[in-house]
C-alpha positions as CSV (number, residue, x, y, z in Angstrom):
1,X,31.2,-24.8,-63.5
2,X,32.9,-24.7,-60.2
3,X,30.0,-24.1,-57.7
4,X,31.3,-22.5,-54.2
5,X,30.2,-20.7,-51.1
6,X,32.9,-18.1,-49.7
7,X,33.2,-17.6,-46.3
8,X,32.7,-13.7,-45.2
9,X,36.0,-13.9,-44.1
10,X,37.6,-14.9,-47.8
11,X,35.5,-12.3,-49.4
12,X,36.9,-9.6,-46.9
13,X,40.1,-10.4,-47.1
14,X,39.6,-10.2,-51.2
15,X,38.6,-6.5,-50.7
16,X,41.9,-5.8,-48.3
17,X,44.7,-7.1,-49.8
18,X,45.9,-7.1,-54.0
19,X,48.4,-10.0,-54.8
20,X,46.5,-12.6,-52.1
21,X,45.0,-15.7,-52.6
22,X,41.5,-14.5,-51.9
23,X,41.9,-11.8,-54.6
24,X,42.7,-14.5,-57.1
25,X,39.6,-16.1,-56.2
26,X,37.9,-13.3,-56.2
27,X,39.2,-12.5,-59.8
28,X,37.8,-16.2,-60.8
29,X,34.5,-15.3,-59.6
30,X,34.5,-12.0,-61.6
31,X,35.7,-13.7,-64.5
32,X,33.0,-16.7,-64.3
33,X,35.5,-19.4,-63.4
34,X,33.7,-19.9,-60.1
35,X,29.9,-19.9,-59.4
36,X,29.8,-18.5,-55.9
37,X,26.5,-19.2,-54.1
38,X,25.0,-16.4,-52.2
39,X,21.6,-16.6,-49.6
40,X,19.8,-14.0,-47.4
41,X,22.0,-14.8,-44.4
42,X,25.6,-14.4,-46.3
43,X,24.5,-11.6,-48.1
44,X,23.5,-9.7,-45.0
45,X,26.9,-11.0,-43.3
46,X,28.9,-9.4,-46.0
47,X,27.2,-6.2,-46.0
48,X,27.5,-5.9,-42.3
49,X,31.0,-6.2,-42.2
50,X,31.7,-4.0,-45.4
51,X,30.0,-1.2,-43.2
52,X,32.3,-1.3,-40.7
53,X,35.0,1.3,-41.7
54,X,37.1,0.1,-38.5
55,X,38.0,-3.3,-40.3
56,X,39.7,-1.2,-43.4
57,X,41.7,1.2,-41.9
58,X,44.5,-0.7,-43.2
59,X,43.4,-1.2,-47.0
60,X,44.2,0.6,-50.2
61,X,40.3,-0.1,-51.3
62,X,38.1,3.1,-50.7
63,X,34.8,2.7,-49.5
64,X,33.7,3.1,-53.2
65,X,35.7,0.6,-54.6
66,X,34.7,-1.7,-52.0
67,X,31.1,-1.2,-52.8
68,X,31.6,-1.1,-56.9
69,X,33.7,-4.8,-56.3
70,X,30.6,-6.4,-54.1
71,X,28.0,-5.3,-56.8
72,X,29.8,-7.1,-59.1
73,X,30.8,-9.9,-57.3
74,X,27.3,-10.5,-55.9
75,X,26.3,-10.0,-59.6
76,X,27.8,-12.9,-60.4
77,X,26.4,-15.2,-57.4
78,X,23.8,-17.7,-58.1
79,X,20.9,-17.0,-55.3
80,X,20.1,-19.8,-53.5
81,X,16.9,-19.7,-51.3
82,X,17.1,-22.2,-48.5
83,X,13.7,-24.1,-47.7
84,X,15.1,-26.3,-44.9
85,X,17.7,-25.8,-42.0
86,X,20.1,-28.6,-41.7
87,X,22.0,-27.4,-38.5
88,X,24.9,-29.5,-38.5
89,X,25.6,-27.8,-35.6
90,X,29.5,-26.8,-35.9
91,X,32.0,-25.8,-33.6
92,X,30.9,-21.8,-34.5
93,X,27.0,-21.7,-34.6
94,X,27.0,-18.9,-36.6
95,X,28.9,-21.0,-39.6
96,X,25.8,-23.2,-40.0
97,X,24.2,-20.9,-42.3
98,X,27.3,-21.6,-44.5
99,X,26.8,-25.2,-44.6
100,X,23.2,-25.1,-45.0
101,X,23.5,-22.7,-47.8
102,X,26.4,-24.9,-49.5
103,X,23.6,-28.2,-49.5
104,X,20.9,-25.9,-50.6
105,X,22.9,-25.0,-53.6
106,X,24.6,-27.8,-54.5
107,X,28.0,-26.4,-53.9
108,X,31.2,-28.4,-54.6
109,X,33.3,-26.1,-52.7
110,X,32.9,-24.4,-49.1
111,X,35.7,-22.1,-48.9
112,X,37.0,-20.3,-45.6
113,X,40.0,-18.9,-44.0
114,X,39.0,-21.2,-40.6
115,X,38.7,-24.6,-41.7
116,X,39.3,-26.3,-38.3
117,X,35.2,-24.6,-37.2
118,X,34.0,-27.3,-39.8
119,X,35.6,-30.1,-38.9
120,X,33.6,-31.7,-36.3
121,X,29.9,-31.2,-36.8
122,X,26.8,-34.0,-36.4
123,X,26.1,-34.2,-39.7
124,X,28.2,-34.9,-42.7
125,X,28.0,-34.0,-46.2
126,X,30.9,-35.4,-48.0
127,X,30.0,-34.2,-51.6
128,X,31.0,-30.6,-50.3
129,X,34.5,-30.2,-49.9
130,X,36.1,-27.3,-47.5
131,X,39.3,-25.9,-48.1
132,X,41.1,-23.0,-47.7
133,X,41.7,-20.3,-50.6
134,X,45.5,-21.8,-51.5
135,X,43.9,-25.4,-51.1
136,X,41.2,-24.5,-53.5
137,X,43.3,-22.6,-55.5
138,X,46.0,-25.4,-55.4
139,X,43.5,-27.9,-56.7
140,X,41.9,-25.5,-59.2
141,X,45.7,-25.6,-61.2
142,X,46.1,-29.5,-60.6
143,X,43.1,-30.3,-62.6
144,X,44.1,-28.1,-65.6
């Protein structure tokens, strides 16, 4: 099994827009092609934003739908508690809790709409790939 953390920003954009890349991935979560790791810190990012009604003004999703999709997405999330902060200290502070959960869990995959913020940080973890959704998605349909 694929293991992944997805970026607040992915997951978002999953719940705003049909026929997109991170509604594909999405799908492959829901279906149990992708593990997606969750903590206490991503968790609460994601139901922060999904509060704000300002940031779906634009989508077809109701507020009900949006809520009925997270339960079952985050019903298919493996919890991951995290014992010890890393802080790899990226460009965006508030992405360390991404990369700290992604080494807690194990996770192949660290999936984001804003690569670049993980580029340069102090410490390195090879092992855990970060891509974009096409990049992931791209690589998901090479290897089959």
């Amino acid at each position: 099994m694929i293991t992944a953390v997805i970026d607040t920003n992915v997951f978002i954009s999953a719940l705003m827009k049909a026929d997109t890349a991170p509604r594909a991935l999405l799908r492959r979560c829901l279906l149990g092609q992708v593990q997606p790791l969750i903590g206490n810190a991503l968790y609460s990012e994601y139901e922060d934003i999904m509060t704000r009604e300002h940031v779906f003004t634009t989508s077809a999703v109701t507020a009900d739908e949006r809520e009925t999709l997270f339960n079952a997405f985050v019903s298919q999330c493996q919890w991951v508690n995290i014992y010890y902060r890393w802080r790899p200290n990226l460009r965006d502070e508030a992405d360390n809790h991404l990369m700290e959960l992604a080494i807690a869990g194990n996770a192949q995959w660290l999936i984001t709409g804003n690569t670049r913020d993980f580029w340069q940080h102090e410490l390195q973890f090879p092992d855990i790939r970060i891509a974009t959704v096409t990049e992931f998605l791209q690589t998901l349909q090479e290897a089959n």
